[in-house]
N, C-alpha and C positions, 0 to 999 in steps of 0.2 A: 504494500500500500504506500501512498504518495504522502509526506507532513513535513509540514513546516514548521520547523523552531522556532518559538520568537521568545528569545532568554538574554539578559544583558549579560549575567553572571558564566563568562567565559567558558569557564571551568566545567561547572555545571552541565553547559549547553554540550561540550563535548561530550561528558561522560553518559550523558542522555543521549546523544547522534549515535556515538558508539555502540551503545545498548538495543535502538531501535536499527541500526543496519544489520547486528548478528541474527537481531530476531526476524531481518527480512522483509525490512522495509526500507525505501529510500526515500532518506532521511536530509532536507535541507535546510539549513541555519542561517538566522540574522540574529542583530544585536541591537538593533534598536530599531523605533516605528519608523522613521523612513523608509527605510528597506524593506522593510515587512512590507508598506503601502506598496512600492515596487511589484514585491514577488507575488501581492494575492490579487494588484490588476494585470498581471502578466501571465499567469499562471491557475491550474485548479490546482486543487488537494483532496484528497479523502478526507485530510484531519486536520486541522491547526492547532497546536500548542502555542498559549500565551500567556506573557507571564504582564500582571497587569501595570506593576513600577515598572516603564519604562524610560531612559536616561531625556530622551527627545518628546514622547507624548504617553498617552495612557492605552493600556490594552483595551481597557473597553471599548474605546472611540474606534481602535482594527475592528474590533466584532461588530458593531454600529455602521464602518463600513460596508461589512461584509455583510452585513442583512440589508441596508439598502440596494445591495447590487442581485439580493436572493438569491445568494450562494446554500449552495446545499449541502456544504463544506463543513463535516463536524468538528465540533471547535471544544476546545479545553482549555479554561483558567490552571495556570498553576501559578501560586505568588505566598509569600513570606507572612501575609496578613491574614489573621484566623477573623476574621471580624464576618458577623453576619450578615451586615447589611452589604460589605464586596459579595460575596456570596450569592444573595440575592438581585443585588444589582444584575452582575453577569448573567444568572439564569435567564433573567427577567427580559434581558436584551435580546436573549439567543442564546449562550453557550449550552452545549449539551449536560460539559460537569464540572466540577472544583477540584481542585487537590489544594492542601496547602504542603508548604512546606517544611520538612523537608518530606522526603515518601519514598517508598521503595518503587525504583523502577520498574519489576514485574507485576504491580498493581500500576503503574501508569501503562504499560502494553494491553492488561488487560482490558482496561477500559477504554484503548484507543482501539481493539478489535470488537469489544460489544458496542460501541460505536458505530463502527462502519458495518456490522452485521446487520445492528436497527435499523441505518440508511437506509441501507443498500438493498436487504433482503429480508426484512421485514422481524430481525434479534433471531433469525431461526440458528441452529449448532450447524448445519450441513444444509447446501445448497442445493436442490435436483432439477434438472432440467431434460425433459424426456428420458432418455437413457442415460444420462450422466448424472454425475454424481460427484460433491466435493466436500470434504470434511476441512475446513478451515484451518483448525489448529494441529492438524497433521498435514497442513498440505497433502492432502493423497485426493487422487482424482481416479475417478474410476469409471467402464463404459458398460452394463451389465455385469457390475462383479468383478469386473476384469480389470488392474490395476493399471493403470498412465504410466510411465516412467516421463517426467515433464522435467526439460529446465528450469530456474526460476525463472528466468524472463519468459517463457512458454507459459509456465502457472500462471504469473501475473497478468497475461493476455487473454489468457482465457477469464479469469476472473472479473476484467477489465470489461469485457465482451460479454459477459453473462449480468455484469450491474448494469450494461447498458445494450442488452438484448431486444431488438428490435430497432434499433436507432442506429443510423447511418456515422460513425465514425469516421477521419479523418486519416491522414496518415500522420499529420502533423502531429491530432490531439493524441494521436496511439503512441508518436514517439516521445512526447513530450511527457505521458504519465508514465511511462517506464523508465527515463531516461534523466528527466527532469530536465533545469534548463542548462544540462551539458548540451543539448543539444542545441544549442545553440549556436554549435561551431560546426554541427553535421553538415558536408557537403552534398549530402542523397540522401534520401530513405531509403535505398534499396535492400539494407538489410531488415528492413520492416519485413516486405514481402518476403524473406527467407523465415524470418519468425512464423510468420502467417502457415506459408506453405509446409512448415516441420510439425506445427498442431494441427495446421489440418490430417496430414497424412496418419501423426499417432493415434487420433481422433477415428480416424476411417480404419487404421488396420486393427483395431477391437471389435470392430464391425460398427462402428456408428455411423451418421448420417453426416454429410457435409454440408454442418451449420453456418458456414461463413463463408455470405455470397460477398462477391465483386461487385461492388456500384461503380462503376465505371465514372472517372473523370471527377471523383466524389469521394471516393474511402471504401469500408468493409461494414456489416449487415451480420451480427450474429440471430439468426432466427432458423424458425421450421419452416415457414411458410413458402 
């Protein structure tokens, strides 16, 4: 999954990027609200972490942005102030939760994954889609029983493509949430379509159905129909 760090406290911010890239997410960091403004009119995410002291402006006002633009971007406070009314404030604006701090990392993963399950697919454990089937926190994917051997940029495409099932994708938006804005220096997407074409075929040789039609001049179509 795709998040944004917004933490001033250096240190911190690393030992958190570090924690959420082992756990298999790509994980990108700012350090103050400029930047952060920057990355969430440039960019989506699954998730936002934000911490609300920050050095330039206040996290709320990020969140405040991001609901007047009707991001669907789940978002998390984390900050130093146990105070109720921050608390409330946040929820009240939008964010999905709190932490204060300090907290254990594997409760902040956790709640950045029931997050994007409530989005994305309504808090279910495992997602099905006709014959497939995916268990989240085993990443394992499976076609009738039958188990995927998937890369993780494989997994994440398909996961990418099943949150946004029936809706015409880009190639841009596909490299952009896998890649984030590294790619900003890609000279092609042509290894998009290698991606594409390596899940289709692991997809197809389980015996499933090839759910990811070509829109020609336009992107990719994960669907039945």
């Amino acid at each position: 999954m795709k998040i944004l760090l917004i933490e001033d406290e250096k240190e911190l911010s690393i030992s958190i990027s570090e924690y959420l890239q082992k756990e298999n997410h790509l994980c990108e960091a700012v350090f103050n609200f400029e930047h952060a403004i920057e990355k969430i009119n440039l960019y989506q995410y699954d998730c936002i972490i934000v911490d609300i002291n920050l050095p330039d402006g206040s996290g709320l006002n990020l969140i405040r942005a991001l609901k007047e633009n009707k991001s669907e971007t789940g978002i998390i406070i984390i900050s130093a102030r146990n105070s109720l009314d921050d608390k409330i404030s946040g929820l009240e604006i939008g964010a999905d939760d709190y932490l204060t701090k300090p907290f254990h990392l594997p409760e902040l993963n956790a709640r950045i994954k029931s997050i994007i399950r409530r989005r994305n697919f309504g808090g279910v454990n495992e997602i099905i889609f006709n014959d497939l089937r995916i268990l989240p926190e085993q990443m394992e994917v499976t076609i009738n029983g039958q188990v995927i051997i998937l890369t993780k940029k494989e997994y994440d495409l398909l996961v990418f493509f099943l949150s946004n099932r029936d809706r015409i994708l880009s190639r841009e938006a596909i490299a952009e949430h896998l890649w984030g804005d590294e790619m900003d220096t890609a000279d092609s997407f042509d290894f998009i379509y290698t991606h594409i074409k390596n899940l289709r075929k692991k997809i197809m040789e389980k015996g499933g159905e090839d759910y990811i039609k070509t829109v020609y001049g336009m992107g990719y179509k994960f669907t039945d129909q």
